[in-house]
C-alpha positions as CSV (number, residue, x, y, z in Angstrom):
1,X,86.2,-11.3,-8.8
2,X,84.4,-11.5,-5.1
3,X,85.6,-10.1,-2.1
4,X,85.5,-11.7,1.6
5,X,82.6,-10.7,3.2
6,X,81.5,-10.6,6.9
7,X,80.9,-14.5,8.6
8,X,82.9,-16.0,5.8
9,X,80.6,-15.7,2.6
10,X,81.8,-13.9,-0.4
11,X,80.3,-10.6,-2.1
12,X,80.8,-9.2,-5.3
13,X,83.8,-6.6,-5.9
14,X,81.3,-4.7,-7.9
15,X,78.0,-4.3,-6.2
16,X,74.9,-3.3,-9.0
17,X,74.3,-0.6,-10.2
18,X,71.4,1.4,-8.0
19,X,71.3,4.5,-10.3
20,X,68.9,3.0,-13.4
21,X,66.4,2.9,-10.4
22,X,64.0,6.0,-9.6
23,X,62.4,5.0,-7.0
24,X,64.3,4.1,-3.6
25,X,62.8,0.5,-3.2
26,X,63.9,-0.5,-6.3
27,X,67.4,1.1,-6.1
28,X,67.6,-0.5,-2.5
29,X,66.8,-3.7,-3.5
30,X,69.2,-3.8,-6.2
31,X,72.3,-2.4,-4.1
32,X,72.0,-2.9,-0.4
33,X,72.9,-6.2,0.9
34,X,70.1,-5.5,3.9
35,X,67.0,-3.8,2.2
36,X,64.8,-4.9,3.8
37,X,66.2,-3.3,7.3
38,X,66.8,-0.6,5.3
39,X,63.6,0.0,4.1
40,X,61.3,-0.8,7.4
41,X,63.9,1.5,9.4
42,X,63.3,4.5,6.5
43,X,59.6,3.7,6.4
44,X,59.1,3.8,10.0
45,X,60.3,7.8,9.8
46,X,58.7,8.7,6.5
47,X,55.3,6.9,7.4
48,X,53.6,8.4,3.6
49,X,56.1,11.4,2.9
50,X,57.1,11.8,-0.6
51,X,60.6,10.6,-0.9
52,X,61.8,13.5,-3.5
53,X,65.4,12.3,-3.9
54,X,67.8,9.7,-2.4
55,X,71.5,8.4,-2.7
56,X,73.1,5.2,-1.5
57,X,76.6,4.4,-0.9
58,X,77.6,0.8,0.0
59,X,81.2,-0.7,0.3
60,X,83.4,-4.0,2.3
61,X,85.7,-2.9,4.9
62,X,88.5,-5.3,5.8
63,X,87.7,-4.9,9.5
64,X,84.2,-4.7,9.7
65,X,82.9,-6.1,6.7
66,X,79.7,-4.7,4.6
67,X,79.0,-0.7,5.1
68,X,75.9,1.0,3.7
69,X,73.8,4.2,3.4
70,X,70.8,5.6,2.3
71,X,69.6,9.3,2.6
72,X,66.6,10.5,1.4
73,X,65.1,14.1,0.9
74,X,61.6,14.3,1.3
75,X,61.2,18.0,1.1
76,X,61.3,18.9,4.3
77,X,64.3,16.6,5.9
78,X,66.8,14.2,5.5
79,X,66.7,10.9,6.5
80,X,70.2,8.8,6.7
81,X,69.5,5.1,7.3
82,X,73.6,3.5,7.9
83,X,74.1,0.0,8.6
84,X,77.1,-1.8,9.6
85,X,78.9,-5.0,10.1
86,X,80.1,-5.4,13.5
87,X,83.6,-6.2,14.2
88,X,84.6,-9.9,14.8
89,X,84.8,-9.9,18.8
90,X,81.9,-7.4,19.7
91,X,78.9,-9.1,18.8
92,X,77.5,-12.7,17.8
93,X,78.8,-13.6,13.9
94,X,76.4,-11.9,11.5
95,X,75.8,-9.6,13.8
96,X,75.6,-5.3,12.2
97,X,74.1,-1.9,13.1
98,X,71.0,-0.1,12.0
99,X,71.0,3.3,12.8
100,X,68.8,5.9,11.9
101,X,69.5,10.1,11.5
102,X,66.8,12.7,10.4
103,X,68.1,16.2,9.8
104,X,66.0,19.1,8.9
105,X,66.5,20.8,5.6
106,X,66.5,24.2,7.6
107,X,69.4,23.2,9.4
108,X,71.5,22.8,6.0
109,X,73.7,25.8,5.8
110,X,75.9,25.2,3.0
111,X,75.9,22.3,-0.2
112,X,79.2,22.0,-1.8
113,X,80.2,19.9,-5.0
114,X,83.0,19.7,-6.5
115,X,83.2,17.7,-9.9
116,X,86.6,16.5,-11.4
117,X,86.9,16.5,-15.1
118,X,89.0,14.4,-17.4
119,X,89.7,15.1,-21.2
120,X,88.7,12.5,-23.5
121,X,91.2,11.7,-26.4
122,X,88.5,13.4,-28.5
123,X,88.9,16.7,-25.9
124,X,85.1,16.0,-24.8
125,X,85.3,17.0,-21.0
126,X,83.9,14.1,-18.6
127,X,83.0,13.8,-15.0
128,X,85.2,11.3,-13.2
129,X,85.0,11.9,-9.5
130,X,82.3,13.6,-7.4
131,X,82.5,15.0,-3.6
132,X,79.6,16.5,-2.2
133,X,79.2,18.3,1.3
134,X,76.4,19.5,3.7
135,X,77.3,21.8,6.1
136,X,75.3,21.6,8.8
137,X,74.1,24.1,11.5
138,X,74.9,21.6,14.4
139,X,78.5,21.3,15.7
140,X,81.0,18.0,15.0
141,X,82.7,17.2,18.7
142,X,85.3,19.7,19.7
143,X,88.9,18.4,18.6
144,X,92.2,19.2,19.3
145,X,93.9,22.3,17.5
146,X,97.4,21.3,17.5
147,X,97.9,24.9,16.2
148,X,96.7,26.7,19.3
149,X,99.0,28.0,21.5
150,X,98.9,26.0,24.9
151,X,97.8,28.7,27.1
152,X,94.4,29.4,24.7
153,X,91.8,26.4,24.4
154,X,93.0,24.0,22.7
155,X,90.1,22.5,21.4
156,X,88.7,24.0,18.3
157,X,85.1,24.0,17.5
158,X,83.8,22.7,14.0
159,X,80.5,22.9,12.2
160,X,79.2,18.7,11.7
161,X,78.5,18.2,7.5
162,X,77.3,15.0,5.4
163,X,80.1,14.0,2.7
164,X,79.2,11.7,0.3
165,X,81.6,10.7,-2.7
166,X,81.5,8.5,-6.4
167,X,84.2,7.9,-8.7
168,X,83.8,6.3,-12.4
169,X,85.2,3.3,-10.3
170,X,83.7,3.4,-7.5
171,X,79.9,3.1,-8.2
172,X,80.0,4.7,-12.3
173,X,78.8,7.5,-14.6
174,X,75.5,6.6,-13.4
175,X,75.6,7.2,-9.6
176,X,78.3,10.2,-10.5
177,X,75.0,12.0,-11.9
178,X,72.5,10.7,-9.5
179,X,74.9,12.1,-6.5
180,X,74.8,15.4,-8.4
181,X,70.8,15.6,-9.0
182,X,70.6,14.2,-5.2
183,X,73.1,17.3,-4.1
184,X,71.4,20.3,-6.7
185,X,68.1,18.9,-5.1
186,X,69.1,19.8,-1.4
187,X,70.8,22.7,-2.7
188,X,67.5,23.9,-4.5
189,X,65.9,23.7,-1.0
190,X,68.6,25.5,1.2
191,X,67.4,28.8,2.7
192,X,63.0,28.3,0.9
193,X,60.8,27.4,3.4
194,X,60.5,24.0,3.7
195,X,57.1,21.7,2.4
């Protein structure tokens, strides 16, 4: 089963499996479409650091085509590499996005995870679904409070945060536990003086 992909081609409704890989350019290799942008773009910020952790997240939009992600902990930051198809209309075919991010570990305020857990036939609790969040220090763009009385600002103000996400069908067991190492390691760092 294959999936339209950006410009025409096809690509696989199931992308590999990244997790089996510890170290990033392995794991990037086997799941990006683009590692190689990936990787120079990521090197380019880490120039030597150890890379203590990562997680990736790749998937097809029907608009926009191929979508993917990398962040990596190196002890004392993270660095989020994203890039993205371009819509049909705003760029050359083949055309995409590399963007770059670095956030400080010190500005992580808050790591969330919640875990949802099915019952095997055999009663055996299992993982299914992971949803991780880093709230961050910096603030998201005010929005709209449609609960605010007109005569107060209606804008309310909103801390920014990192989500990520894996389901037993989207991305496995495998990158379920990774995302869960990758989220207890920032958490293990939040509020210690950074390396």
């Amino acid at each position: 089963m294959a999936r339209p992909a950006f410009g025409g081609g096809e690509l696989p409704a199931v992308f590999p499996d990244w997790s089996p890989y510890q170290d990033l350019d392995s794991a990037a290799r086997a799941y990006l479409r683009d590692p190689d942008v990936a990787l120079e773009a990521l090197g380019g910020v880490l120039r030597g650091a150890t890379v203590l952790g990562f997680t990736l997240e790749r998937f097809v939009n029907e608009v926009n085509g191929v979508w993917q992600e990398v962040v990596v902990c190196d002890g004392s930051r993270l660095i989020l590499w994203h890039g993205e198809d371009v819509a049909p209309g705003d760029g050359p075919p083949g055309s995409m996005t590399s963007s770059l991010r670095v956030v400080p570990l010190s500005t992580v305020t808050e790591v969330g995870c919640r875990r949802r857990l099915t019952r095997t036939a055999g009663g055996q609790a299992r993982v299914d679904s992971i949803d991780v969040y880093l709230l961050l220090s910096s603030l998201d763009e005010a929005v709209p409070n449609p609960a605010a009385p007109a005569e107060e600002n209606a804008n309310s103000v909103r801390h920014d945060a990192l989500r990520f996400g894996k389901t037993l069908d989207d991305g496995g067991a495998g990158q379920i536990t990774r995302l869960e190492e990758f989220a207890r390691l920032v958490a293990s760092m939040v509020g210690r003086p950074t390396l």
